[in-house]
N, C-alpha and C positions, 0 to 999 in steps of 0.2 A: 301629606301633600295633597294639595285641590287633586282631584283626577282631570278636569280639564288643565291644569299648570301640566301636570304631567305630560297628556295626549298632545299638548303644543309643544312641551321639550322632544318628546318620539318623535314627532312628523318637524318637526322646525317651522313650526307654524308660529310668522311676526306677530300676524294678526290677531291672533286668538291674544297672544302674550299682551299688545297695547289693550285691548277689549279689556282685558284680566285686571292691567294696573288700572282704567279708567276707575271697572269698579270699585278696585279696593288696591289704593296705592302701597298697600303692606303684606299685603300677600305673594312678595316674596320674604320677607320677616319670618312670614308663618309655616317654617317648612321646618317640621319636628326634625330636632337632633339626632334622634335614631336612625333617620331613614335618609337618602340620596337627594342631594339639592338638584335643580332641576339643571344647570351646571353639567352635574355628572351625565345625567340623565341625554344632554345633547351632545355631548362629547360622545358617549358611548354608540350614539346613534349616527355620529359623525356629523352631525349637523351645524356646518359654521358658521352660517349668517346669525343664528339663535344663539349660540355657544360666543358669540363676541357679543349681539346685544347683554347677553345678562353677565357678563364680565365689567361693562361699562356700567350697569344700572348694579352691580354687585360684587366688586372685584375678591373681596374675602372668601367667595366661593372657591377660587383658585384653592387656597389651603386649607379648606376640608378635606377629611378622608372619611372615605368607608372603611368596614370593617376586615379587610384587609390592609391597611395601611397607607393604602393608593389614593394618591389625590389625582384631580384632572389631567393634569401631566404626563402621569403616570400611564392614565388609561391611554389618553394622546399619542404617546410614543409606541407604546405598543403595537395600536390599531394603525399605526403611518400617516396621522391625520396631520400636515407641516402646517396647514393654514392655523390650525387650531392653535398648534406647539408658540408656533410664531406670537399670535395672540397675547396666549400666556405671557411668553419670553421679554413684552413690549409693557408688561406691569411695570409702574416706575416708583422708585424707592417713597414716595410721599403718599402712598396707598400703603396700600394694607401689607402687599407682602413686599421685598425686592424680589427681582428675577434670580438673582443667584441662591436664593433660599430654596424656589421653586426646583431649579437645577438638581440642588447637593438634597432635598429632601429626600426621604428614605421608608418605603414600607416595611412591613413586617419581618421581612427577611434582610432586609438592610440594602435592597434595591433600587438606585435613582432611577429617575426618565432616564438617561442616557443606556445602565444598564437593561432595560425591557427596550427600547430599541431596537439595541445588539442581538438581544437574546432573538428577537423577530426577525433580525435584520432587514428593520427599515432605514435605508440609505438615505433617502432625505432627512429626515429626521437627527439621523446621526451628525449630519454635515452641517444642520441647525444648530444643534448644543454645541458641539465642539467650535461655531465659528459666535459663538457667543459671549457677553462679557464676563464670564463666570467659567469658559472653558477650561480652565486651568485646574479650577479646586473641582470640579464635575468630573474628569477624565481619571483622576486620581482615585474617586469614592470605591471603596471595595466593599461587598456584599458582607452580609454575616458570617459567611464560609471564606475570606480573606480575596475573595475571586476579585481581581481588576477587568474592565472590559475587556484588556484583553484573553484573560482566560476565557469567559464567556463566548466570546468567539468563536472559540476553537471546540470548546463544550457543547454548542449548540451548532457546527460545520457552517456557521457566515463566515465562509472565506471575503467576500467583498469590502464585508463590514469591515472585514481586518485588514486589509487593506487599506480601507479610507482612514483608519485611525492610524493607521502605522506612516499612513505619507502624508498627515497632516501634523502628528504628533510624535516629537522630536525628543524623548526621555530614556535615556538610560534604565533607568531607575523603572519605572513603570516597563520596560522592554523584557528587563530579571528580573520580574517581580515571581513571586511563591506564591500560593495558596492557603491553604491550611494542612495541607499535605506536604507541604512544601515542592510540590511541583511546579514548574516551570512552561512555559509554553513550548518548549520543545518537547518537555517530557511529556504535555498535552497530545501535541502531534504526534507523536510517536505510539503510542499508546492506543489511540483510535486509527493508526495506520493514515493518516489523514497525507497522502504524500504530495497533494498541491499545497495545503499549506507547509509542510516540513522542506519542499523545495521553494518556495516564496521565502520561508526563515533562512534556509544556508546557504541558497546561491543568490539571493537578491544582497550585492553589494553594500545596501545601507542600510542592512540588518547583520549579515554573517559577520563585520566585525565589532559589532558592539555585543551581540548575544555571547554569552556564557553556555557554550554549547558539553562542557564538563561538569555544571553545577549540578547538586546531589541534593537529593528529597530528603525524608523524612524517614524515609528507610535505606538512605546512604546510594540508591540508585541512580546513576546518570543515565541518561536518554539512550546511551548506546545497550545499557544493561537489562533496559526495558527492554530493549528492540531485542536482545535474546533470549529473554523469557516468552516474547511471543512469537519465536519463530520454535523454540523448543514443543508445545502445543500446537500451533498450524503454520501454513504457508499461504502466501497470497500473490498477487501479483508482481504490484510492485515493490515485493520486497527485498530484489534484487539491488534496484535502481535508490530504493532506500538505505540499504548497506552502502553502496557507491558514495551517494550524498553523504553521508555521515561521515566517514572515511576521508573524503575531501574536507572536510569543515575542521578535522582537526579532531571530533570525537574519541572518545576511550571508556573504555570500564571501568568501573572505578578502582579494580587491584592495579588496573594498570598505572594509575594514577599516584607520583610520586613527591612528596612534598618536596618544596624547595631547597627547606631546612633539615631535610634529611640525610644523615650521614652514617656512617659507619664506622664505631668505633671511636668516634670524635677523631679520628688522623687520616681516614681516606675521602676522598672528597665524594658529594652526593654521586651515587649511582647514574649516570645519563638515564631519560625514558625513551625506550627503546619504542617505535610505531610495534603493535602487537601485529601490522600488516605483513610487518618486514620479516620480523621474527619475534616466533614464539617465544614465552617466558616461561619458566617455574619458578613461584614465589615460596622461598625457605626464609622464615623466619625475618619476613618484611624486607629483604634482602632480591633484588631484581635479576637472579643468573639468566643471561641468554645460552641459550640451547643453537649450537654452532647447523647451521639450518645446508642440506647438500646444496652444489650449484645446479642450477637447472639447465640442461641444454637448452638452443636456442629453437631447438624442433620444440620443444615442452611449452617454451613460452608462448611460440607464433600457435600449437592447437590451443594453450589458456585465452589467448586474444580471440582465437575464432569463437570458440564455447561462448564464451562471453557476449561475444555480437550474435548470437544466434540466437541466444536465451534475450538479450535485450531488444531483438528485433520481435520476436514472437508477444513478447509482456510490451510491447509499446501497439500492438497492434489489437483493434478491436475484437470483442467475441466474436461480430458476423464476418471476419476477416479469418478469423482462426475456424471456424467453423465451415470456411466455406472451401477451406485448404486440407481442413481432415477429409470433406468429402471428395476431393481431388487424389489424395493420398492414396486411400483405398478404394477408390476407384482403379487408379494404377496399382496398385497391388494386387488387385483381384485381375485384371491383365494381363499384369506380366505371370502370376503366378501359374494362369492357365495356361499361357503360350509355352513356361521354360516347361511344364508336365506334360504339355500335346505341341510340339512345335509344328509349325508346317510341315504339311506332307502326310504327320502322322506317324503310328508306327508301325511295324510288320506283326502281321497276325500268325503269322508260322514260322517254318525253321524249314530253310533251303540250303542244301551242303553242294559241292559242286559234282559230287558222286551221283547226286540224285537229279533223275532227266526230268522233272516236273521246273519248270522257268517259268514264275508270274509275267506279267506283262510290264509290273515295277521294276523287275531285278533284268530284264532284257534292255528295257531304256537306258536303265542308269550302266551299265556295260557291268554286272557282279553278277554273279551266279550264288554268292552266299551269303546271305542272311540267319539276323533272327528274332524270334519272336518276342516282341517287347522292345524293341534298339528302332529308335529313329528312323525313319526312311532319309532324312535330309543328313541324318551323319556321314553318310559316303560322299560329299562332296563337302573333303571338311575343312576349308575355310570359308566356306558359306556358314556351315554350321558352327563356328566358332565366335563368326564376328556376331552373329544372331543370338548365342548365350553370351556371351561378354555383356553386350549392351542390355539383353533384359534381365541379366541376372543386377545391372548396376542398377535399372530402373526398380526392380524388385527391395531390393534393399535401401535404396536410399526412400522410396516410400514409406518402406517401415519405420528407419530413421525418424522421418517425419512424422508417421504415427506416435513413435515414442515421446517426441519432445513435445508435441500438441498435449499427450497425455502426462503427461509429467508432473502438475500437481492435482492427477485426479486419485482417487482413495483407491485403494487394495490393488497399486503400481505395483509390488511386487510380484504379483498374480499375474497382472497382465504382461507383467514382461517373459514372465514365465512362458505364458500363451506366444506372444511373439517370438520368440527361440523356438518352440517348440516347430510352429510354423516355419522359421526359416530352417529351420532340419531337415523337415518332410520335404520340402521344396530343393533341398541340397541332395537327399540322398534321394529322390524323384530324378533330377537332373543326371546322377552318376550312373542310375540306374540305365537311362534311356541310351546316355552314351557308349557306344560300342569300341571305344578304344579311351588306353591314361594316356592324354596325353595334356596338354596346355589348359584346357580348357578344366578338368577336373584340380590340375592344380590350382589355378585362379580360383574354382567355386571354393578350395578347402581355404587357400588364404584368408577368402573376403568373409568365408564363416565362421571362422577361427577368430581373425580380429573383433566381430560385431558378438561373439558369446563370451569373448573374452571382457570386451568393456561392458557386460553385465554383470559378469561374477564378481571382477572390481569392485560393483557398487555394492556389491553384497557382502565382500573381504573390508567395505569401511564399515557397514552395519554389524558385521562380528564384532570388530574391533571397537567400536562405539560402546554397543552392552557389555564387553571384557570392561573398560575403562569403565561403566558405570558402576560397575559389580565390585570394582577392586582397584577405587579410588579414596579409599581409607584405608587400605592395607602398605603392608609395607613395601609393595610391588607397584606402587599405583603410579608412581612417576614415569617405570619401565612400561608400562602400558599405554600411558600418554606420550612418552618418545615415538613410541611405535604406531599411534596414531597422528600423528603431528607428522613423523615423517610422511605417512599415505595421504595428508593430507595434501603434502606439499609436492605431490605427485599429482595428486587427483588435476584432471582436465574441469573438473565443474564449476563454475564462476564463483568470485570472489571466496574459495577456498571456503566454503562451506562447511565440512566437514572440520576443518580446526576449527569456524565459530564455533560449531553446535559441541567439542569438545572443552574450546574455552567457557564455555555457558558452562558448563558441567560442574 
């Protein structure tokens, strides 16, 4: 190519381009086959006043490609250039190319304009093709790898772009479409944890019911099976609120998953499927037994509903929200810790008997003549000192509380919870110690410590029972190990029964 053609396609220079053809009206003819027509060359550069004269003086340039596959269009869409796309889009069939050729064209990889759009997500652009006369055969093209736009969506996190495709284009068909993996765009979201668009798919109305939210890959996995291979590995935020959604939609695993025409024996009628939410299963011999699940009191239910909104309040709230409530925490913790070990007043430095005529100036005010060393001075007057431990022993512990759940999916939690028992120990028997008489006050601190070291060892009595179960889920004991976590599961306070997933994962 001339290097001035060139430096007037870079810069969009009209002028130099008329100069060019006066001298030599064929020199754009003369632009070697191997190398970029000047075309590409203003496209690339985004240059549209240039880019529509040599479309008028050379429309055939439109369907050139370079040596990856890509014609103008192609680069067009990519770079978000609509003037340009437009352009193109306005080739009329009595030229060289029609517009819907330009559309459904396909590089190397088997990628139209439409899908490099997406992949960029350029929103105008997209809203061009798709409102184009060729929308129809364009929104359909799938790449070399079987990917529809909409896969690529999800693939490359354009929630927007999927959006506009999904409320402008109205297809079943393209909605469950597969891949090459035969995944699905649920099983897309799901996968990369994507939970605005997995909440856009199951709770936007004019998606949840045409989507195939059971359909099964390539490797027999539904969405929901994904989703406990990746909490089996890590935890994340909202992978609560994604269990939720799921659950609502109607999702299952695919053991769970019962054919229609399935029957027993050919004389008892197909097995009902049972929600695995409701109750647990054991599958013998493709055969669906429910496992008769205890009733739960009505106390069990109302703490699963608090758990629940507690854990979904905290994952709905931002880092610098949760962050600025752990320094609140312990802050109150380190407070109250110091007040319940040194409360007002202090404590007595020696031992005064009433045998002994030595009377501090403490033990005369307060009307006692016996003390001793190490016990409160504010314990003689003890409903002052009771309502004083009550309330900071509550502020104490519930900041730990709050400690725990802010930390909750941070790494070596077993440790640290270790460390916070161990804390509220010292601060228990600090408390018992300073008290000079058993009475209310020491019972209340052993209850409220009793209950908060009890609902740690809990979580520790599922983690045994978790590795029994993994250890001797091929023996012939393995189901009796799964009753007995299945039962703890369905005790456990912790949202959406976690522990039975990570068992039914199993």
């Amino acid at each position: 190519m001339d290097q001035r053609l060139f430096d007037a396609a870079q810069t969009g220079n009209l002028e130099l381009l008329e100069e060019l053809l006066t001298e030599d009206r064929l020199i754009l003819e003369k632009v070697p086959l191997c190398s970029e027509t000047p075309l590409d060359i203003a496209v690339l550069a985004g240059k549209t006043e240039f880019a529509k004269e040599v479309i008028r003086l050379k429309p055939r340039f439109a369907t050139e490609v370079n040596k990856d596959g890509s014609s103008p269009i192609h680069v067009a869409s990519a770079n978000g250039y609509v003037e340009i796309v437009k352009e193109l889009l306005m080739l009329t069939n009595n030229q060289v190319v029609g517009s819907c050729n330009l559309c459904c064209h396909k590089d190397i990889e088997g990628r139209t304009a439409l899908h490099c759009a997406v992949i960029k997500g350029r929103i105008g652009v997209i809203r061009e093709l798709i409102n184009s006369a060729c929308s129809s055969d364009c929104v359909r093209q799938v790449t070399a790898r079987n990917e529809t736009v909409l896969h690529l969506c999800i693939k490359n996190n354009q929630f927007e772009a999927l959006k506009v495709l999904l409320e402008s284009v109205d297809d079943d068909e393209l909605l469950n479409a597969k891949d090459r993996g035969g995944n699905t765009l649920l099983h897309l979201a799901i996968s990369k944890r994507h939970y605005q668009i997995i909440e856009y798919l199951l709770l936007n109305q004019a998606t949840v019911n045409r989507l195939q939210v059971n359909a099964k890959n390539s490797l027999n996995l539904t969405a929901s099976d994904i989703f406990d291979l990746l909490l089996s590995s890590s935890c994340e935020i909202h992978d609560i609120e994604i269990r939720e959604t799921l659950r609502n939609a109607g999702a299952e695993r695919s053991r769970d998953i019962i054919p229609n025409d399935q029957q027993v024996g050919g004389a008892i009628p197909p097995t009902p499927v049972i929600s695995s939410q409701d109750v647990p299963t054991v599958h013998q011999d493709h055969v669906t037994i429910p496992i008769q699940e205890p009733i739960m009191s009505r106390a069990t239910k109302v703490l699963k509903d608090f758990s629940k909104e507690i854990f979904g309040e905290i994952e709905n709230s931002t880092s610098e929200t949760r962050n600025a409530l752990m320094v609140v925490a312990v802050l109150i913790a380190t407070i109250t810790y110091q007040g319940g070990i040194n409360p007002p007043g202090g404590v007595w430095q020696d031992h005064k008997h009433d045998n002994n005529s030595t009377i501090t100036a403490n033990s005369t005010a307060l009307g006692y003549t016996m003390h001793h060393a190490g016990k409160a001075v504010m314990v003689y007057e003890h409903l002052c000192f009771i309502l004083f431990m009550v309330f900071n022993t509550v502020g104490f512990f519930t900041s730990l509380i709050i400690i725990s759940l802010l930390t909750s999916r941070f790494p070596l939690k077993a440790w640290l919870r270790l460390a916070v028992i161990s804390m509220a120990t010292a601060f228990g028997c600090g408390v018992c110690f300073i008290a000079s008489f058993s009475g209310c006050i020491k019972i209340f601190l052993l209850l409220f410590f009793c209950s908060a070291v009890l609902g740690w060892y809990y979580w520790w009595i599922e983690k045994i029972a978790l590795v029994a179960l993994r250890r001797l889920n091929n023996s012939e004991n393995g189901n009796y190990f799964q009753r007995i976590v299945q039962f703890i599961a369905s005790h456990s306070f912790r949202p959406n029964n976690a522990v039975q997933d990570e068992v039914q994962t199993r």
